[in-house]
N, C-alpha and C positions, 0 to 999 in steps of 0.2 A: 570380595563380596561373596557371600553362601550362595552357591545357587541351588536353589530349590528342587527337591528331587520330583517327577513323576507318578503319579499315583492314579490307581487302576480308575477311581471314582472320581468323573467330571465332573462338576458344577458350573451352570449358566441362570442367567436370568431370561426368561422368555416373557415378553411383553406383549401387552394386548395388541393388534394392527393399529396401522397409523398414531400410532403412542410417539411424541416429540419431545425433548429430550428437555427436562427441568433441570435447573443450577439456582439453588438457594443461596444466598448470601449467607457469608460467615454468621455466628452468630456474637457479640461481642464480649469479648474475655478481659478480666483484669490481668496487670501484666504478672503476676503470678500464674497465670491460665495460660497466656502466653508461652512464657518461658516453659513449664510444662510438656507442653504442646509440641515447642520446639525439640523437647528432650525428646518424648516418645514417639514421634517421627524417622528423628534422626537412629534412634535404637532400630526401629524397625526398618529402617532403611539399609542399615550397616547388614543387618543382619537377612534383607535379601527378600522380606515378606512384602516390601510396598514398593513405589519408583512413582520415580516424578508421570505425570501425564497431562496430556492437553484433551482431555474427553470433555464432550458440552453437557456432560452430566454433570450437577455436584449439590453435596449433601454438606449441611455444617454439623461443628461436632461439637460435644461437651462433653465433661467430665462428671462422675458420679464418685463420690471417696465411699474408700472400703472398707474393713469392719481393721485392716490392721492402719489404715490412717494414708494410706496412696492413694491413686486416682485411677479411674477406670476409663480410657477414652473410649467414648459413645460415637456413635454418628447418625442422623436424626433422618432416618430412611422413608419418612412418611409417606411424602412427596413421590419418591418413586414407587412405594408397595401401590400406589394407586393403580399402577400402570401395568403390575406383573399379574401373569396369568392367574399364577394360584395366591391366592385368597393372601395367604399370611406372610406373601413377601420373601423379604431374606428372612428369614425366621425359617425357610426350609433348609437354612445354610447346615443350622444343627442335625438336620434330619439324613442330609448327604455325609456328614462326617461320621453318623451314627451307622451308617450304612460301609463304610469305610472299615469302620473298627471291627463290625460284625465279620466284614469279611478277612481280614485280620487275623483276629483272634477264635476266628469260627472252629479248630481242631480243641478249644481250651473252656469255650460258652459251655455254660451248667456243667460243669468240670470242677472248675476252682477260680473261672473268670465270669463277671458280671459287667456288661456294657451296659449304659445309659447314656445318654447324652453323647455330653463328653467327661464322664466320670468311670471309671475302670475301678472295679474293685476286685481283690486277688483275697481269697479266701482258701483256709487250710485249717487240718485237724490239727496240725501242732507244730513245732516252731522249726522241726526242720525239713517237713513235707515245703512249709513255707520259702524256705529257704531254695526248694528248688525252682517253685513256683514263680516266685520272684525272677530269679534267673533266667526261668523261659518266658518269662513276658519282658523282661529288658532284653532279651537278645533276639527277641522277635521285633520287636522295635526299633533296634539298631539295624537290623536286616531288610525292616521297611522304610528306613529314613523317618520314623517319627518321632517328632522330639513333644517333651514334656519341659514344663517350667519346674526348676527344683522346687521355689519356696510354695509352690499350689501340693503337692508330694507329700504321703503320710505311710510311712513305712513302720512296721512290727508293732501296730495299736491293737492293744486285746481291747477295744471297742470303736466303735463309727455310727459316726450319724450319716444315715439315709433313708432318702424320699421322707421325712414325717418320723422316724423308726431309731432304735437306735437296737443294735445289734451287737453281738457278745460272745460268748464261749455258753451262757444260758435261755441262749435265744435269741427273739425279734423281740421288742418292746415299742408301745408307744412315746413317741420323744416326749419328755418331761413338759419341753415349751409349748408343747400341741396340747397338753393336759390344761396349761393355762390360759391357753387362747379360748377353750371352750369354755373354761370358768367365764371368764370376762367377757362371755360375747352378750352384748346388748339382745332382748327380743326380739327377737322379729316381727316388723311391723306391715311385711309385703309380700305378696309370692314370690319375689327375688329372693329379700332376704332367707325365706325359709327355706328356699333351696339351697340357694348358699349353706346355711348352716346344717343341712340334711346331706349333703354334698361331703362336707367337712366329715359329720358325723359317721355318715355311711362309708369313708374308707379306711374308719378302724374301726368298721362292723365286728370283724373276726375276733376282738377285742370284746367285746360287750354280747354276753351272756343272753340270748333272746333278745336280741336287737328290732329283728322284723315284728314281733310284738308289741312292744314299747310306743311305734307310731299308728296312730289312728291310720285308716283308709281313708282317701279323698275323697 
């Protein structure tokens, strides 16, 4: 079995006082859901990231398929975000691994590497700056025990989509898709929805030519 290397940044869940420990019942899968289930268990098991346990906590789980036609197991945290300190639960799980990577790749940030999330992006003037680039972010990686999924992996693309943008050798651009959502968006009919759409709008302000113009004052 892998065992899991050590890493500088701890993660815990801290829960409100006298918080008592919830266990949801599964939730019910068809035996294709099933068999699934049992696959990506058993992967993640082999592979050292999960182990059996008798905690009187438990959350059930479901699947979400993905845009290449897999399945994405979920686990339905609801029940316990109620309990944890900060507000958005495990949702701060991202934020700890974010904090991970920064420190990581902190000699290489606004350099030629860009952290988000858990999205790493290596950018270069040209294709054999990249070529080193690459190199010292795989071998910083392998120096830190962090592993990546190959098929998630997009190597030598003269463009990328991010955040809403899509990016080039000619710049930042607004993503094409983002151009259609704002055709299609119904009016707004509420102060939600206008914020909503003013929300949208406003963060490809830099995009639009006298933007702060264009809206009325409240």
């Amino acid at each position: 079995m892998l065992v899991l290397p050590t890493q500088e940044v701890k993660f815990q869940i801290d829960l409100v006082p006298g918080a008592a420990p919830v266990a949801r019942a599964p939730y019910r899968l068809a035996p294709s859901g099933m068999k699934e289930l049992s696959e990506q268990l058993k992967e993640l098991s082999d592979k050292g990231f999960i182990r059996h346990s008798s905690s009187p906590w438990g959350a059930p789980v479901l699947f979400v398929k993905k845009k290449d036609g897999s399945f994405r197991m979920c686990i339905d945290y609801r029940e316990l975000n109620k309990l944890t300190v900060i507000p958005f639960g495990l949702t701060n799980a991202a934020a700890v691994f974010m904090d991970l990577m920064n420190r990581v790749c902190k000699p290489y940030l606004d350099k030629f590497v860009i952290v988000f999330i858990d999205d790493i992006l290596i950018y270069s003037k040209d294709e054999k700056e990249h070529e080193e680039h690459l190199k010292e972010i795989l071998k910083l990686r392998k120096k830190e025990e962090l592993y990546a999924e190959f098929s998630k992996c997009e190597f030598w693309i003269p463009k990328v989509q991010f955040l809403g943008h899509v990016i080039d050798n000619l710049g930042i651009h607004v993503d094409p898709a983002k151009n259609e959502s704002v055709k299609e968006w119904a009016s707004p009919k509420s102060p939600t929805e206008i914020r909503k759409f003013l929300g949208l709008a406003g963060y490809y302000q830099r995009f639009i030519e006298g933007f702060s113009k264009k809206w009325p004052n409240p």
